[in-house]
C-alpha positions in Angstrom: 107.6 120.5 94.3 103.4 121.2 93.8 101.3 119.1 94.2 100.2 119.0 90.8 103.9 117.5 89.8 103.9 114.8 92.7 100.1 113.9 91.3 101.8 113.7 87.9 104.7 111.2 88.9 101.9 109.5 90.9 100.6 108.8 87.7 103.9 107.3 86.4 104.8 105.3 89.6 101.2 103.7 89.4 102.0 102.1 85.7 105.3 100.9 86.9 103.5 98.8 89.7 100.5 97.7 87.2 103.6 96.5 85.2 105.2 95.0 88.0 102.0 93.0 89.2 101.9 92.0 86.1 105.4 91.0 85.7 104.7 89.0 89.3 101.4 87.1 87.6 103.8 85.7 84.7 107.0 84.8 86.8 104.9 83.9 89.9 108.0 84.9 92.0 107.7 86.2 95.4 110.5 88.4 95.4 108.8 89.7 92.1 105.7 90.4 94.4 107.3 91.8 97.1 108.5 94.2 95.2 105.4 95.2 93.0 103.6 95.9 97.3 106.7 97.5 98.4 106.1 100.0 95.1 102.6 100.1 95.5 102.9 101.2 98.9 105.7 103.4 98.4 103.5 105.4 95.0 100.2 105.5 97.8 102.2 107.0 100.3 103.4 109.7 98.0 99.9 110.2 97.1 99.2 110.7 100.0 101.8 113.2 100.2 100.6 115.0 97.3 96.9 115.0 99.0 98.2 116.7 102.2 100.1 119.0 100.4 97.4 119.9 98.0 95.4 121.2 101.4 98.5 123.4 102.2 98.6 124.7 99.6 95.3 125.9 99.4 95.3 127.0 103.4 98.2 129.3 101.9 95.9 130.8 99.1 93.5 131.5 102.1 90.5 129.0 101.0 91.6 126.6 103.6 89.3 123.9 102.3 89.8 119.7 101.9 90.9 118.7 98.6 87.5 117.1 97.5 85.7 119.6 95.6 86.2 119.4 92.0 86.9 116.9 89.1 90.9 117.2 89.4 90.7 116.6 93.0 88.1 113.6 93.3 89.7 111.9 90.6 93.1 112.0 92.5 90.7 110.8 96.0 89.2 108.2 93.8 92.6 106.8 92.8 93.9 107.1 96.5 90.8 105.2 97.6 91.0 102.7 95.0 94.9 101.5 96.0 94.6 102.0 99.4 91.5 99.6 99.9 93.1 97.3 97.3 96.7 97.1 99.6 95.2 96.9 103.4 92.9 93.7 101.2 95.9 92.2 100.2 97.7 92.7 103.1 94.4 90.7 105.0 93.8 88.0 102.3 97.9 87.5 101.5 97.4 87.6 97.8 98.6 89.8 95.4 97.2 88.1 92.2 94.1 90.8 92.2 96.4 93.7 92.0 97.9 93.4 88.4 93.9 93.9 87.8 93.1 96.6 90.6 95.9 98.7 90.3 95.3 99.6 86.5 92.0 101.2 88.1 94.2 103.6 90.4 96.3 104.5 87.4 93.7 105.4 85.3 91.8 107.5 87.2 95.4 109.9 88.6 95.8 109.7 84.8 93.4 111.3 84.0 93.5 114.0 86.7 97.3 115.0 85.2 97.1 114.3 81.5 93.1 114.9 80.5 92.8 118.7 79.0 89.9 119.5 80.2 90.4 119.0 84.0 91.8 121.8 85.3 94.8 121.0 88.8 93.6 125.1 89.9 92.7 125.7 93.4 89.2 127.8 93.7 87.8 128.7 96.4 84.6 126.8 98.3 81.1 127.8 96.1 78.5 128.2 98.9 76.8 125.2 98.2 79.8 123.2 99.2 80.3 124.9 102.5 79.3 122.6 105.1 80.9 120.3 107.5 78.4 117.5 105.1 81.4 117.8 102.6 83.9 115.4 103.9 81.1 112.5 105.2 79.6 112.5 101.8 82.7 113.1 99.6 85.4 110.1 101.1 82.2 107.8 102.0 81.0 107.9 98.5 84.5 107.2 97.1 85.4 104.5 99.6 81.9 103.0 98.1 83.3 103.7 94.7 86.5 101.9 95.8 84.9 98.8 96.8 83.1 98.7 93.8 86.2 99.0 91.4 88.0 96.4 93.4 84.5 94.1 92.7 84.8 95.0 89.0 88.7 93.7 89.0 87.5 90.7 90.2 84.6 90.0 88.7 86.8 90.9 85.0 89.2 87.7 86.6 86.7 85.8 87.7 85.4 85.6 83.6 88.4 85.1 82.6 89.9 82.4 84.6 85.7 81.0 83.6 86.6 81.4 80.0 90.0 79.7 80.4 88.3 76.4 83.1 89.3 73.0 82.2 92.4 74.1 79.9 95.0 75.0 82.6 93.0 74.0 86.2 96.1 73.5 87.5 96.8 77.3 87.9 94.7 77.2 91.1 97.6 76.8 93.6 98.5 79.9 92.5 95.4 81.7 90.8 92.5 81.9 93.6 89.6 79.5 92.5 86.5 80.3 91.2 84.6 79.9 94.5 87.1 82.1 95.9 87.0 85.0 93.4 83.1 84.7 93.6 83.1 85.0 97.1 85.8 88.4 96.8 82.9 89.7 94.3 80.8 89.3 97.6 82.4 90.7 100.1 83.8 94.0 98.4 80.3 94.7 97.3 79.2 94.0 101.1 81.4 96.7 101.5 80.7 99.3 99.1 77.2 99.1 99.4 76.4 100.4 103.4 79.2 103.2 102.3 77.1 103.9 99.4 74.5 104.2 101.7 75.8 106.4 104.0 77.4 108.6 101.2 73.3 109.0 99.6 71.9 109.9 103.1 74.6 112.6 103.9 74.5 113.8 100.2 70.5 114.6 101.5 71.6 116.2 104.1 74.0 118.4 102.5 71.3 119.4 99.8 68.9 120.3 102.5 71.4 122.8 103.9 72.7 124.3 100.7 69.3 123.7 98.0 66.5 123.6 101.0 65.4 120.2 99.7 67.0 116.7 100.7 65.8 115.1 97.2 65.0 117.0 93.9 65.8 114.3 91.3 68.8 116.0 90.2 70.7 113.9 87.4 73.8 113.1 89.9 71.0 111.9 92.5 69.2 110.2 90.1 71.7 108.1 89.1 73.4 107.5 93.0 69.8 105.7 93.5 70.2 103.5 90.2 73.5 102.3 91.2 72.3 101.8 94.8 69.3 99.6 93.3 72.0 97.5 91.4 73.8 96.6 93.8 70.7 96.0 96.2 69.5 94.0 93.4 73.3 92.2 93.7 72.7 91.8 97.6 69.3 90.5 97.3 70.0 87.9 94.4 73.1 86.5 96.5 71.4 86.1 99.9 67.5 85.3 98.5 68.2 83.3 95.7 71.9 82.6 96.3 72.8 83.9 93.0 77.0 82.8 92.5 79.4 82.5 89.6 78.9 84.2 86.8 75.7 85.9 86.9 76.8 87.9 90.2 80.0 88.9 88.4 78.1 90.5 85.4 76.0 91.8 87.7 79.3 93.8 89.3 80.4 94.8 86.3 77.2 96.5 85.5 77.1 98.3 88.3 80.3 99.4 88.0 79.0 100.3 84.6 76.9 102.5 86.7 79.0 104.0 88.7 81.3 105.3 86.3 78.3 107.2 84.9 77.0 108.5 87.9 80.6 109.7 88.3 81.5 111.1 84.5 78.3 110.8 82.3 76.3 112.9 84.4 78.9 115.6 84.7 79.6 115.7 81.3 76.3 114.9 79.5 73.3 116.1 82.3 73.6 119.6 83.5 71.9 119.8 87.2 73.3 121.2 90.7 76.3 119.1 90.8 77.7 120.6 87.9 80.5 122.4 89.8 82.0 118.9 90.5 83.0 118.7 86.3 
């Protein structure tokens, strides 16, 4: 089996657990639960599969390059990041209530790697702006920032609606984490994204200086990196200044997620600049 055809069941076996989580959320059953992990788990691992063999695969063309470089491959990183960080949080806060929310975020984005026309599964060889060793630090550190920031969008989406839905069934919160708590969640994954964000913008300068001769030149994808770092900076400094909670912080997520999905899509698709080889 390709690659391409494991990314493609990927796709499948990443609805089955959104439908399972969700299953779990209206039974509230523990086996139920067990079993919507044990599949998540199972469907990451086969990713990962699919990931590995994807960089055989090209070794055997003779390109011998990560499986990072273009829109078919990110978006199958993306979702990969996205579960992974979502499962090893579970795993540490032993709740799988967020997941019927998260893993709808993993699914989408292998989705659209397998099933959108105009992304294209081909291996090509390494342009020479993307050969340097800057590839992988910028690439999985700016994902893993992307991540955290999807998995702070899932919550901050429950957070509103468990807010909408306060005072008419309160006694959900045995089960359904508190507002407090899913404010705090909003917190931490942003604490998260946000140094990794960081890291992913100063290695991205590096990388231009080697292949543009310039660490900055306002190119559209740049541009927008830095308006999605000033959101969430804006997010950090409004929590621990002003102690901005509840449901300001969580629209405040949301748009930065806003952000980040156009830094990702919009400005391949609607700003022509250097990154342009990532569409």
């Amino acid at each position: 089996m390709t690659s391409a055809k494991m990314v493609s069941a990927v796709t499948f076996l990443y609805l089955l657990c959104t439908v399972l989580y969700f299953i779990f959320l209206a039974f509230r059953a523990e086996r139920l639960g067990r079993l919507a992990t044990g599949a998540a788990w199972t469907t990451l691992g086969i990713q990962t599969t699919a990931i590995l063999l994807r960089w055989v695969e090209s070794y055997q063309l003779g390109f011998g390059r990560a499986p990072l470089t273009n829109m078919y491959e990110s978006l199958v990183f993306f979702s990969w990041c996205i579960a992974l960080l979502y499962l090893l949080w579970e795993r540490n806060l032993k709740s799988r209530v967020i997941g019927a929310f998260a893993l709808p975020f993993a699914f989408a984005f292998n989705a659209y790697a397998s099933l959108a026309p105009g992304v294209s599964a081909k291996i090509d060889p390494l342009i020479p702006a993307l050969q340097s060793n800057w590839l992988h630090a910028h690439v999985i550190t700016c994902f893993l920032a992307y991540a955290a920031f999807a998995l702070s969008c899932a919550v901050s989406i429950v957070y509103l609606i468990k807010l909408r839905k306060k005072g008419k069934r309160e006694k959900e919160g045995a089960f359904f984490p508190g507002l407090d708590s899913l404010d705090e969640l909003i917190y931490r994954t942003i604490v998260v994204g946000f140094p990794l964000l960081t890291i992913g913008i100063v290695t991205g300068a590096a990388w231009a200086n080697y292949a543009w001769g310039a660490y900055w030149s306002w190119d559209p994808k740049e541009t927008w990196s830095l308006i999605t770092w000033f959101v969430y900076a804006i997010f950090l400094h409004a929590r621990i200044s002003r102690d901005w909670r509840g449901k300001r912080t969580a629209i405040l997520s949301l748009i930065g997620f806003v952000s980040v999905m156009f830094t990702y899509f919009g400005v391949n698709y609607l700003l022509s600049g250097l990154h342009s080889y990532a569409s």
